[in-house]
TINU-471395 format. One record per residue (C-alpha): residue in one letter; x, y, z. Coordinates in steps of 0.001 Angstrom, whole numbers, plus 524288, in hexadecimal, padded with zeros to 5 digits. Layout:
TINU-471395
aXYZ;...
end
This chain:
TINU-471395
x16B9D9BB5A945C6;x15CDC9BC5E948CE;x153BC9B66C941F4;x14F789BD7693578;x15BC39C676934EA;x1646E9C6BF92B48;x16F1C9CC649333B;x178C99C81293C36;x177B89CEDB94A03;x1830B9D4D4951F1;x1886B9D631959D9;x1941B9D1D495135;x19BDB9C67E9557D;x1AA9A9C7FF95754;x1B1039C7C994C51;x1B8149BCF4947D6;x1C6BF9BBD3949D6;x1C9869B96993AB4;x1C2689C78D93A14;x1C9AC9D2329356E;x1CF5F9DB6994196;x1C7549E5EF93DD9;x1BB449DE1794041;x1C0DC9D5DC94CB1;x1C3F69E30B9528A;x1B55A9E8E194E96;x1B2369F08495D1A;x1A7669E88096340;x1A3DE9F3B496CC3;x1A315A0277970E7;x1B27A9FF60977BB;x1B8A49FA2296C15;x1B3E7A065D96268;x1BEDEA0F799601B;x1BAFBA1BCA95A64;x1ADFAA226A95682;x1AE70A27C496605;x1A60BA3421961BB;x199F9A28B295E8D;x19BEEA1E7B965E3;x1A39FA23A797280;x19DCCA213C98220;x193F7A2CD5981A3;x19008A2DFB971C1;x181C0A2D5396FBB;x183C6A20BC96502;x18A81A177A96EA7;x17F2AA1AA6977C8;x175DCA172A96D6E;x17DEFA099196A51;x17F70A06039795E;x171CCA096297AC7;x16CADA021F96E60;x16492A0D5196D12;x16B78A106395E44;x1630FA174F954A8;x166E8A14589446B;x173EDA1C9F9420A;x17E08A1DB5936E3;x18DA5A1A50938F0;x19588A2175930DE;x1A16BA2246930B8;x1AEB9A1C40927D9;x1B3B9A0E349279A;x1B830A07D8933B5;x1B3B3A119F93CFC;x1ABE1A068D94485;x19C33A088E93E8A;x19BCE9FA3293D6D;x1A26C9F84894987;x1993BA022D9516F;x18D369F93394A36;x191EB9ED9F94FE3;x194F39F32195DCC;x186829F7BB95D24;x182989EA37957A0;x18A119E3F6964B7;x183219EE3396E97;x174579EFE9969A0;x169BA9E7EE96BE1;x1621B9E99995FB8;x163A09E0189548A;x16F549E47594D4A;x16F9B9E23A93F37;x17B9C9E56C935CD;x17D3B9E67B9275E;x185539EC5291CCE;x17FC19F363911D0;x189199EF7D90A22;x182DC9E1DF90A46;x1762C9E48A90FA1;x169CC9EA7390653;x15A669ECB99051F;x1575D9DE26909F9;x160159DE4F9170E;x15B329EBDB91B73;x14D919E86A91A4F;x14EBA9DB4E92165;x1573F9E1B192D5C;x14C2D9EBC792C7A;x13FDA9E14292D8C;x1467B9DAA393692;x148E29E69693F68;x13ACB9EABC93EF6;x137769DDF694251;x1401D9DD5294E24;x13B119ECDB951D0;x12C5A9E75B951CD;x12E6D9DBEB95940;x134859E3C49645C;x1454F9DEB796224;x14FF29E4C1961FF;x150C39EFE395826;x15BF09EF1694E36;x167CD9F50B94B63;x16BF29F55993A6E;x17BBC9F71A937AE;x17C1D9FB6F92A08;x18A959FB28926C2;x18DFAA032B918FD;x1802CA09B5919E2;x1829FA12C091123;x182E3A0803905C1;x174D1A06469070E;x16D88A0E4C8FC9A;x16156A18709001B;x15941A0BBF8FE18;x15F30A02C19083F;x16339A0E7F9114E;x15292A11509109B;x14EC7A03AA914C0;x154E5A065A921D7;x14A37A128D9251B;x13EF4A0D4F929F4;x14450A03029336D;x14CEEA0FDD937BA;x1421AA18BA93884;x13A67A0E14940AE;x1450DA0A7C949E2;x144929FD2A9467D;x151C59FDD694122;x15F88A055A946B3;x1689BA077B93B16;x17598A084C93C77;x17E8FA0C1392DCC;x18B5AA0CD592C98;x191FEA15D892295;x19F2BA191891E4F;x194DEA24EF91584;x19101A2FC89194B;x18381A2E8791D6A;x17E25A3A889190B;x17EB6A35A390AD7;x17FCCA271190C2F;x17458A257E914C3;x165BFA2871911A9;x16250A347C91913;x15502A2EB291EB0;x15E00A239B925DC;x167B8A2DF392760;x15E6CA355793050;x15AFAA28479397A;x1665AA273393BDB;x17282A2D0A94495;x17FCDA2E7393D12;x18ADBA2B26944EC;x198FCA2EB393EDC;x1A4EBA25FA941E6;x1B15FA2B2393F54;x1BF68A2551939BA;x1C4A0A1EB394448;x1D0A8A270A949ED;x1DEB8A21FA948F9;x1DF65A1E41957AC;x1D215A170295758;x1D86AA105594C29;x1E3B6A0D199530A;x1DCABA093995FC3;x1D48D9FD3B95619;x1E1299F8AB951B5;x1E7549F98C9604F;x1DA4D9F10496466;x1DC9E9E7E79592B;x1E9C59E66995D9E;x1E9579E2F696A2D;x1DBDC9D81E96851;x1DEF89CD0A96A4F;x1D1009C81496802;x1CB909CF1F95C28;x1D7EF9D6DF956E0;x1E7AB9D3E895492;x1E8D09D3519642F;x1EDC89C4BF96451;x1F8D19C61995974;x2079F9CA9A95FC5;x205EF9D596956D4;x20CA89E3C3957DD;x20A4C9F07094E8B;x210C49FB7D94F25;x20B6CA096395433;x20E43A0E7B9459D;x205D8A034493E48;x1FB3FA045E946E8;x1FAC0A11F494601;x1FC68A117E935BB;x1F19CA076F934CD;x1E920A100093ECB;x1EB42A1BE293526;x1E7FCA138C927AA;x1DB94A0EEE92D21;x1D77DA1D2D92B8F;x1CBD0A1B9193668;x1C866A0CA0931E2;x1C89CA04A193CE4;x1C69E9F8DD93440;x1D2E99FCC792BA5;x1DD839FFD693691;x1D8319F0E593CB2;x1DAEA9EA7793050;x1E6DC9F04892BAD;x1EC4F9EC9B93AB8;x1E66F9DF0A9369C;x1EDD19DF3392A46;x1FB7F9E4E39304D;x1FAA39DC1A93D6A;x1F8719D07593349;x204479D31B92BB2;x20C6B9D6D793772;x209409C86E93D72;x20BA69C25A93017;x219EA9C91692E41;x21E059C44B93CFA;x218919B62C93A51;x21FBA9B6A292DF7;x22D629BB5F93444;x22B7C9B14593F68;x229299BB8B94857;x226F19B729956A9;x225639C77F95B1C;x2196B9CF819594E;x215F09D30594C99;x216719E1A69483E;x20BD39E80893FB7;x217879F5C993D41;x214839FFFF934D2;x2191A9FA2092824;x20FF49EE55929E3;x203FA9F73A92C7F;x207B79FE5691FB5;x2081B9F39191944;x1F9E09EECE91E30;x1F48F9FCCA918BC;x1FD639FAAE90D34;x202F7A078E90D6B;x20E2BA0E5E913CC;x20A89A132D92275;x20E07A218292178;x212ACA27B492E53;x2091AA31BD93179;x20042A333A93CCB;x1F307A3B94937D0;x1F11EA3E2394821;x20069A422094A2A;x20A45A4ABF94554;x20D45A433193A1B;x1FFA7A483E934CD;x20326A552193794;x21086A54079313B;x20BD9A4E28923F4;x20191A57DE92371;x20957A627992617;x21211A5E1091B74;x20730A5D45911E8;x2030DA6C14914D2;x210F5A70AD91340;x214B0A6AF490705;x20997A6EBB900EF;x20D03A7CB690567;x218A1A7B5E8FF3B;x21484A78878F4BD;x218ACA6B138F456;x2107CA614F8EC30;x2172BA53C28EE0A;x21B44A573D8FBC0;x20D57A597D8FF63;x20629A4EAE8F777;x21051A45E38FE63;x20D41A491D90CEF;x1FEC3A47EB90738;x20382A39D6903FA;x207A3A3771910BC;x1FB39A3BC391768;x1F234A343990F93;x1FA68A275E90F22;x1FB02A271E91E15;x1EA8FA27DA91FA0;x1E9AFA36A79219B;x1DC96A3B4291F94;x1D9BEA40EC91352;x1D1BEA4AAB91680;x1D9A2A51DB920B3;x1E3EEA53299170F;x1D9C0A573D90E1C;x1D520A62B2917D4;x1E38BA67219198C;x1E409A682190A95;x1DA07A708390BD8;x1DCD6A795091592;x1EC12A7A1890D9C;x1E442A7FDC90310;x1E192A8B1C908DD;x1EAE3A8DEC911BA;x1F669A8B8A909E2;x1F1F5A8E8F8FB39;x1E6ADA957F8FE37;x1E1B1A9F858F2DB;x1EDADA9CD88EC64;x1E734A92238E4C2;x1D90DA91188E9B3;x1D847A83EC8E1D4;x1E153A7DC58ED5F;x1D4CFA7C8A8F6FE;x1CC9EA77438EB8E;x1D4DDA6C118EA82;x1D66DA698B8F7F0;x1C883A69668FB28;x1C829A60B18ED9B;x1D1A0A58608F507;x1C995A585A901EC;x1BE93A538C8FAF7;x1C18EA4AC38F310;x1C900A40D38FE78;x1BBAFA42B29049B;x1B475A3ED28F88C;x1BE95A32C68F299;x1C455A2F518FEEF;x1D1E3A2B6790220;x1DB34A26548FB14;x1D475A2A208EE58;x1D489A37408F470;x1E3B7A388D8F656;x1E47BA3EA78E91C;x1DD01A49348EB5D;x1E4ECA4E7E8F8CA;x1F093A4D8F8EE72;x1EBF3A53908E62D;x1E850A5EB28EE23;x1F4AEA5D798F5CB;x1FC9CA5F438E97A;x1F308A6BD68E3F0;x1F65EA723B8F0FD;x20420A6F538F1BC;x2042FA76608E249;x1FBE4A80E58E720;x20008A8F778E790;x20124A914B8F4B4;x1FCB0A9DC68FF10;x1FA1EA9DE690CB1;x1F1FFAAB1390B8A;x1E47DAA6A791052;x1EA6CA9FA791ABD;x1F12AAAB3D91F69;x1E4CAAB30591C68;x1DB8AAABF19258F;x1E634AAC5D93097;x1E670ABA1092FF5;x1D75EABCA4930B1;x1D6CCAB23593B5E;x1E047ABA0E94283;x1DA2BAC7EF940DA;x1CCD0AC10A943A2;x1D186ABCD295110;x1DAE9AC63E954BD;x1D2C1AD487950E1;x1C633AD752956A0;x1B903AD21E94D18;x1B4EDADD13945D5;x1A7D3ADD71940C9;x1A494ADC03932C0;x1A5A4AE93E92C5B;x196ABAED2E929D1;x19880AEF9791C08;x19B77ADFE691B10;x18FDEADC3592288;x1846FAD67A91D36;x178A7ADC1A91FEF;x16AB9AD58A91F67;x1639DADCF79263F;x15CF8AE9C792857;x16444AEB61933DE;x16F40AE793930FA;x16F8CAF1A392477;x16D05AFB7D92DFD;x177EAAF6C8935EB;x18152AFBF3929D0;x183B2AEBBE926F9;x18772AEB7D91A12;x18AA9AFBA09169B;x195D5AFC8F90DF6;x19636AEECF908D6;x19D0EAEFCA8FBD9;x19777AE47F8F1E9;x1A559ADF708EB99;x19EFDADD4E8DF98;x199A6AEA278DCF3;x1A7F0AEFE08DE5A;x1B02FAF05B8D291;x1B96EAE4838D379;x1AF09ADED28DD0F;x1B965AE4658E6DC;x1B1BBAEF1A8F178;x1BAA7AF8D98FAE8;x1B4CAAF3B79072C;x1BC01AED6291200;x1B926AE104917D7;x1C077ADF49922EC;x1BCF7AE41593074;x1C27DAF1FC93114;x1CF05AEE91939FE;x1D18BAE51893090;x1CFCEAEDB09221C;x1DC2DAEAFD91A6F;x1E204ADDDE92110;x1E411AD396916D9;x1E3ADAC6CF91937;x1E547AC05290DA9;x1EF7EAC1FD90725;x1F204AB9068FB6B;x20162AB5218F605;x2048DAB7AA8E938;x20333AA74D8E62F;x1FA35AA1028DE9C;x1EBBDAA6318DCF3;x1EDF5AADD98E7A4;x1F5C5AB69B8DF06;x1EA11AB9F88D802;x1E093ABBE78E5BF;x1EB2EAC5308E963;x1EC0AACDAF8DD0C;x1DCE6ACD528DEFF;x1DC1FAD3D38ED79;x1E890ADD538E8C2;x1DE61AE3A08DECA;x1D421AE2768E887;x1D9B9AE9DD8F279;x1DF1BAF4BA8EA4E;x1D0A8AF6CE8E410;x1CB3FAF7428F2D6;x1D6CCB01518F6F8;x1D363B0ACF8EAE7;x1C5BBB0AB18ED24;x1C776B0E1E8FA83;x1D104B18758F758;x1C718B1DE88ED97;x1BA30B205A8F54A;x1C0E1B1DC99062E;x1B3E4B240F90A36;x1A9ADB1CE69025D;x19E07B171B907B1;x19CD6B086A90119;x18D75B04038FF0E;x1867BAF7D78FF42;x1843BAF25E8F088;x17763AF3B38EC40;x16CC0AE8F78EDAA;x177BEADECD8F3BE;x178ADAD99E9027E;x184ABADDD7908AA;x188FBACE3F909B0;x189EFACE888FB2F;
end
């Protein structure tokens, strides 16, 4: 500690053995990060920096246990600056202002500059976030917060804009199970040293329940290999002990579910969900929901393929069906998960009870396939808008028929490119509200054919004192 700080300096020591694995196994350099290879990989501009110690102030943002504490303290171990680490969660006015002085001081007597961790920045208020500006703006200070907010409204804009926002992502099943792999086989920091086995399922059911937490798959494998020594002590065991499937579940306290959100078991459950719902199937579909959520899978992807069921497989039949599944979407985004699991059922079940049609699905196919299969006709002119003097000239615009003008709003003008007049491709079933759309374009079309039958030769005109986009 130097004199006149009130802060410890790392680098951090190695942690103690009575630590919990998640903290023994901490990565102490560049080699032992998994994950985050778009930031930190051989050739990314912010490992330069860090190797460098040339680091300007920056944000880390990013979920739990995607290593922004970890990435502080490998910067701590590799810089030559004073390195000085808080939380805000203890931390207020009277700290910042003494790391502050004391940085100043060190800047005018010609040391080494220093680096600020602010861990849970975004539990400072406007006040305390201020206090950091001027030793920013003068370089006396490099801040470094971490976040599990979003910046953009957790973090006072002014600091916001001295500083570089770096994004860290969920850690990936594989880099999860590559930490618990490392923390296997350690036989200095992690479980290494015990005549301990675990199955290929458990690992891969605790790497899936940690949902991208590093810290959460290392202590649940803490938990399971504890329990797994424990029963073969208790049995007299001399052989390995065996962390299986039913002892991981037990260490997450729920069932493992088979399902693999990389493999085909993802695919299969999904594909299940879509189908009974299709079918019209309520319990069938709010059970493989069930499934999917109970085994980790993330909420919002099975949010987005409510979504997109909404419209291809109910469609205008009840145009509510997408209002509840975007309902759906946002509220998991807003409440989180597992608060959030009744909302997917409850869209799950409203689309499973919806009327269901296929017709806008269909419809858009069969554009998409006249679009790329017949040449690309050019907008008739009288469907053109036309803003200019030149462009009036140029017949843009003539023969525009303003809908509203027209009795029933309805005018006798095509809108298809000519080698396309008369193709429908819309065309809605008899089910639902659709019933109703399709009574509507019956009438439609008969009112167009009469008044086309009635005057074949007569010249439409542009509505008076309207642009032809109107």
């Amino acid at each position: 500690m130097t004199p006149g700080s009130l802060f410890d300096e790392p680098p951090t020591p190695a942690a103690s053995p009575t630590a919990p694995l998640a903290d023994r196994m901490r990565p102490t350099n560049f080699d032992e990060l998994i994950g985050q290879d778009d930031l930190l990989g051989r050739d990314r501009p912010l490992r330069h920096a860090i190797e460098r110690d040339t680091l300007q102030s920056l944000i880390l943002w990013g979920p739990p246990g995607t290593g922004k504490t970890t990435l502080a303290r490998v910067i701590a171990a590799m810089t030559k600056s004073r390195f000085v680490a808080f939380s805000a969660v203890l931390a207020g006015i009277k700290e910042i202002r003494a790391v502050m002085a004391a940085a100043e001081n060190d800047r005018r007597r010609g040391a080494r500059r220093t680096i600020l961790f602010v861990d849970e920045i975004h539990r400072f208020n406007k006040a305390q976030q201020d206090a950091f500006l001027p030793s920013v703006e003068a370089g006396d200070l490099v801040l470094i917060g971490a976040t599990t907010e979003n910046p953009s409204f957790e973090v006072n804009a002014a600091l916001l804009s001295r500083s570089q926002v770096y994004v860290l992502r969920p850690l990936t099943v594989p880099d999860i199970t590559t930490l618990l792999t490392r923390a296997l086989t350690d036989e200095t920091r992690g479980l290494g040293g015990h005549d301990l086995q675990v199955d290929a399922a458990a690992l891969a059911a605790i790497a899936r329940h940690a949902n991208g937490d590093a810290r959460v798959g290392l202590n649940l494998l803490e938990l399971g290999a504890a329990a797994a020594l424990a029963r073969a002590a208790k049995a007299g065991d001399t052989r390995t002990a065996r962390l299986d499937l039913e002892l991981a579940s037990d260490a997450m306290q729920r069932r493992a579910l088979v399902y693999d959100k990389d493999g085909e078991e993802h695919f299969n459950v999904i594909s299940a969900l879509h189908k009974s719902m299709r079918n019209s199937d309520p319990d069938a579909a709010v059970y493989w929901l069930a499934r999917m959520v109970e085994a980790g899978e993330d909420p919002l992807y099975i949010a987005r393929r409510l979504v997109r069921f909404a419209s291809e497989d109910i469609g205008n039949a009840d145009p509510q069906a997408l209002v509840v599944a975007m309902a759906a979407k946002e509220a998991v985004h807003f409440i989180g998960m597992p608060e959030g699991n009744t909302a997917l059922a409850q869209a799950t079940v409203y689309l499973a009870s919806a009327p269901k049609s296929n017709a806008l699905y269909t419809a858009y196919a069969r554009a998409a396939a006249d679009a790329h299969r017949d040449v690309a006709e050019p907008v008739p002119l009288h469907l053109r808008n036309a803003p200019t003097r030149l462009m009036k000239q140029l017949d843009y615009g003539k023969g525009y028929r303003y809908a509203h003008d027209e009795p029933d709003a309805v005018a006798a003008m095509d809108c298809l490119p000519p080698s396309l007049q008369g193709r429908q491709y819309y065309v809605p079933t008899t089910r639902g509200f659709e019933k109703e759309i399709g009574r509507r374009l019956s009438a439609w079309r008969r009112i167009k054919a009469r008044r086309r039958a009635s005057a074949p030769d007569a010249a439409p005109t542009d509505p008076p004192d309207r642009t032809p986009e109107d």
